[in-house]
C-alpha positions in Angstrom: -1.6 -31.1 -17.7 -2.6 -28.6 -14.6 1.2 -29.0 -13.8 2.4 -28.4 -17.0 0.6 -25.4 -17.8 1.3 -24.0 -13.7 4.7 -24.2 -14.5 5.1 -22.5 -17.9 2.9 -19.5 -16.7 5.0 -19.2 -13.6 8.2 -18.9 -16.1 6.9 -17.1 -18.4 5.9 -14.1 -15.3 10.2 -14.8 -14.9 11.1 -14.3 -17.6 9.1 -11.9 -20.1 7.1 -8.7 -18.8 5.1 -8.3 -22.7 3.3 -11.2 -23.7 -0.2 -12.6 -24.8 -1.2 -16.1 -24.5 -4.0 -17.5 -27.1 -4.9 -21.4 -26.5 -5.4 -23.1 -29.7 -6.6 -26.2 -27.7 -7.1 -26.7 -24.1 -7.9 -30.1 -22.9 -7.5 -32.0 -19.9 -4.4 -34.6 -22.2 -3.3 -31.7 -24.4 -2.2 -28.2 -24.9 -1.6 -25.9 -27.6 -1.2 -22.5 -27.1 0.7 -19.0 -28.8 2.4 -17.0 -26.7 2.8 -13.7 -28.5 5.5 -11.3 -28.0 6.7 -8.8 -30.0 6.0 -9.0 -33.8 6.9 -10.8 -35.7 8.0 -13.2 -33.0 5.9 -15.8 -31.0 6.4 -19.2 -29.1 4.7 -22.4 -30.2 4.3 -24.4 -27.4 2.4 -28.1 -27.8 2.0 -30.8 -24.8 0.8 -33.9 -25.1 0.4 -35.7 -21.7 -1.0 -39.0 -23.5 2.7 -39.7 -24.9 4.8 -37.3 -23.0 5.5 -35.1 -26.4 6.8 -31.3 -25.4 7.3 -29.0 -28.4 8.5 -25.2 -27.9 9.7 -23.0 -30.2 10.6 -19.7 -30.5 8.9 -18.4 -34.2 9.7 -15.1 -36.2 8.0 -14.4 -39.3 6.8 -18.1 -39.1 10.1 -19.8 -39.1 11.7 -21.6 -35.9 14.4 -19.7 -34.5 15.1 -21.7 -31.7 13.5 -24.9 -29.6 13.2 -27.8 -27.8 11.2 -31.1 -28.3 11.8 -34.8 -27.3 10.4 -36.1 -30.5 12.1 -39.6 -30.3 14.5 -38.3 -27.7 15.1 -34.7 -26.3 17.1 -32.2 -28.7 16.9 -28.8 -29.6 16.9 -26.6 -32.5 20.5 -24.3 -32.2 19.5 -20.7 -32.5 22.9 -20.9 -35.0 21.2 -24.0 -37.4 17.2 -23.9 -36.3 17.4 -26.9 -38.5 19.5 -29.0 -36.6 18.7 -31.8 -33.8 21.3 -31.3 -30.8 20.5 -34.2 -28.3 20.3 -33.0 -24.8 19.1 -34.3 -21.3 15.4 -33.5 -20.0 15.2 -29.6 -19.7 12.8 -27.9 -17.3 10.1 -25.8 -18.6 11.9 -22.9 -16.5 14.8 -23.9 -18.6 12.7 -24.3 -22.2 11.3 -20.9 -21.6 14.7 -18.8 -20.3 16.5 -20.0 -23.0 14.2 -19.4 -25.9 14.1 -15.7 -24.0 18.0 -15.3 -24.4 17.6 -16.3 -28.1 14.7 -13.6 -28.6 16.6 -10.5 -27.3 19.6 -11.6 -29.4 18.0 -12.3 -32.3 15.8 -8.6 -31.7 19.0 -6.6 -31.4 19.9 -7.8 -35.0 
C-alpha cells in the first residue's frame, strides 16, 4: 500500500501542477482517494492490495472519460469509447497517471 500510494504521488508532482487529493478511505490493504482537478473533472483512483485490483479513471461531470483497471485482466477504457474494454499488458502507475493527463488536456480544449 505505502508503495502504491509513493508512487502515484510522485507521478502525480510529474505530471499535473493543480490538483487536490481527498482520501475516501485510507487503510493499510486499501485506498480510495479523488484527486481533483479542474471542474468538472476528477480521477477515481481505488487499490486493493488484498486482490491486487487497480481502478483509475479520469471523471467529467461524473462519467469516465478514460481509465485503466485489471478487473479480470488489465484493459482500459478508450478515451474514443469510455465504454469499451481494450486488453493491455501491466501499465505503471507513472503510465496510468500520464496517460489519463493526455486525455484531460484534450478533452479540456474541446
Amino acid at each position: 500500500m505505502e508503495r502504491f500510494l509513493k508512487e502515484l504521488q510522485e507521478s502525480l508532482k510529474k505530471n499535473f501542477t493543480k490538483y487536490r487529493v481527498e482520501f475516501i478511505i485510507s487503510t493499510p490493504r486499501s485506498l480510495k482517494a479523488n484527486i481533483y482537478l479542474d471542474d468538472p473533472y476528477f480521477i477515481a483512483v481505488r487499490y486493493n492490495a488484498r486482490n491486487g485490483r487497480i481502478d483509475t479513471a479520469l471523471i467529467k461531470d461524473n462519467r469516465r472519460v478514460f481509465g485503466y483497471d485489471n478487473l479480470k485482466s488489465w484493459h482500459f477504457h478508450p478515451f474514443e469509447n469510455p465504454e469499451e474494454h481494450v486488453f493491455c499488458d501491466a501499465p505503471s502507475i507513472e503510465k496510468m497517471v500520464s496517460d489519463t493527463r493526455k486525455y484531460f488536456e484534450i478533452d479540456k480544449k474541446k
